[in-house]
N, C-alpha and C positions, 0 to 999 in steps of 0.2 A: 346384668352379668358384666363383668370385666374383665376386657379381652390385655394381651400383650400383641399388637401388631404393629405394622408399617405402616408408616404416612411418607407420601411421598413429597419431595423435593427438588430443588435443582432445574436446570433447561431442558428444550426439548432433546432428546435421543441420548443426555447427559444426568439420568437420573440420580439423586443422590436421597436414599429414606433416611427417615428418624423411625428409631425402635422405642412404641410408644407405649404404655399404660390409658386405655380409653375404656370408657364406658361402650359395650358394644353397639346402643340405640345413637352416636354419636357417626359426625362421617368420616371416610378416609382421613382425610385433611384437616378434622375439622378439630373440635378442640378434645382434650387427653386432659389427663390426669398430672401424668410425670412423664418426663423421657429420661430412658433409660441407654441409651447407644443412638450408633449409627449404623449403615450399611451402603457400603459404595461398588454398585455391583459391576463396574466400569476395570478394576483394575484385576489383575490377573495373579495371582488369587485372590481373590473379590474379599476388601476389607472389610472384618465386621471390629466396630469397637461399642464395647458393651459392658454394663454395670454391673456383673454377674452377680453381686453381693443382694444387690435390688433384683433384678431379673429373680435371685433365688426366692425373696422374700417375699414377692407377687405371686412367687408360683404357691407357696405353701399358703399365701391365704388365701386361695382361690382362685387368681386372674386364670383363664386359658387363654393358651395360646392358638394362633391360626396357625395352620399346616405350613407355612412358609417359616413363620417364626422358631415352630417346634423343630424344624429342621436346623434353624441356626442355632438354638438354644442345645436342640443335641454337639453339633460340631462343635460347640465352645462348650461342653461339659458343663454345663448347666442343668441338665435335666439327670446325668450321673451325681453330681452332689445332691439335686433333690432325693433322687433312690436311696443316696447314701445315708442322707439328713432324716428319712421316713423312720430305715432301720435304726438310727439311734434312739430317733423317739420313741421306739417301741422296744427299746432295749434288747437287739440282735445283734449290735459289735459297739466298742466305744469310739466315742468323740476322735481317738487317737489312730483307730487302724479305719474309722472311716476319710478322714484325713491323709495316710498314708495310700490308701490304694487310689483316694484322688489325684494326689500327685505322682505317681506312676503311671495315671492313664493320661495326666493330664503332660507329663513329660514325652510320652509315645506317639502323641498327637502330635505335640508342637513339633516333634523330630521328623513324621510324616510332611507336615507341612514344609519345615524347612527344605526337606527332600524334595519337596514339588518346585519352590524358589530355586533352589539351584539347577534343576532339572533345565527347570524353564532359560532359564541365565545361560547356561550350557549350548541348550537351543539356539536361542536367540545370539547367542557368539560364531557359531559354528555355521548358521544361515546365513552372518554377517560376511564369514569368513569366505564361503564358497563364492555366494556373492560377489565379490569383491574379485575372486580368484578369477572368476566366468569375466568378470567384467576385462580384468586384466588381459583373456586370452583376447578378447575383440578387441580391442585397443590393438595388442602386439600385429594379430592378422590383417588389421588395417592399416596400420605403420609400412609391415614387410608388404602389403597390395600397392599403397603407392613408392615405395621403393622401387618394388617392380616397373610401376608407370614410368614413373622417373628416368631408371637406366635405359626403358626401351625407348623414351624416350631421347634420351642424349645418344643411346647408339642410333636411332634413325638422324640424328643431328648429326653425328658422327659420318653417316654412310654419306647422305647428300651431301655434307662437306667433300667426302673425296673423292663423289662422283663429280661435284664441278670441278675439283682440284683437276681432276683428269681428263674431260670435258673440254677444262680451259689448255691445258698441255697439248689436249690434241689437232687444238683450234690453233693453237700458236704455233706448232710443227707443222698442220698443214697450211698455214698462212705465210710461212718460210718456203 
């Protein structure tokens, strides 16, 4: 049997798969048939780049997929152009509105996702930003702290200045 799965790659805790075509009696790793993408599940929305032309034409001559795979393969509408590719060859709609409704669903997705990329971006500016804001107020509150230290300082500088000033006046008037 011939599966479509993942072989893994990359360092430790930095995985990076290949999306493979393998004889299933073969190992993870070990040797395949064809590769057909990648998946980098590191990045956020976690890359998939994939051959779908190939993915589709594994799937119709038989390879299964592992449940990991069949999952990517749906999110990348691979396994909607299989459904779609079935009913032509069984003649339930043609070549042309199978086509069509794929790029409608295939347009909806990527607009979801784009919507996930900005969402995130959005996030990520606005955590940046408060961040930043937080950090600013600590900054200013320790500035005006030792401001503070400072003046009570110079004002105690200040006071013993004029207590010897007066000190010494009253030392020199009673030494008259």
């Amino acid at each position: 049997m011939v599966k479509i799965r993942l072989a893994r790659r990359g360092r430790k805790k930095l995985a990076i798969y290949d999306i493979v075509v393998a004889d299933a009696r073969s190992p993870r790793d070990g040797r395949f048939i064809e590769k057909i993408g990648n998946y980098n599940p590191t990045t956020n929305p976690a890359t998939i780049v994939l051959n779908e032309d190939k993915a589709l034409k594994w799937l119709l001559d038989g390879a299964q997929p592992t449940p990991t795979m069949k999952a990517m393969l749906s999110y990348r509408g691979v396994l909607v152009r299989k459904h779609l590719q079935i009913g032509v060859l069984k003649g339930a709609i043609t070549q042309e509105q199978a086509d069509a409704k794929y790029e409608t669903w295939k347009a909806s997705k990527d607009n979801k996702v784009q919507g996930k990329v900005d969402r995130l971006a959005t996030e990520k500016a606005t955590a940046e930003k408060s961040r930043f804001e937080a950090e600013r107020k600590v900054s200013e509150a320790r500035a005006e702290a030792l401001r503070k230290k400072q003046e009570e300082a110079t004002q105690k500088l200040v006071t013993e200045i004029n207590e010897a000033a007066t000190e010494g006046a009253e030392n020199a008037t009673s030494a008259e």
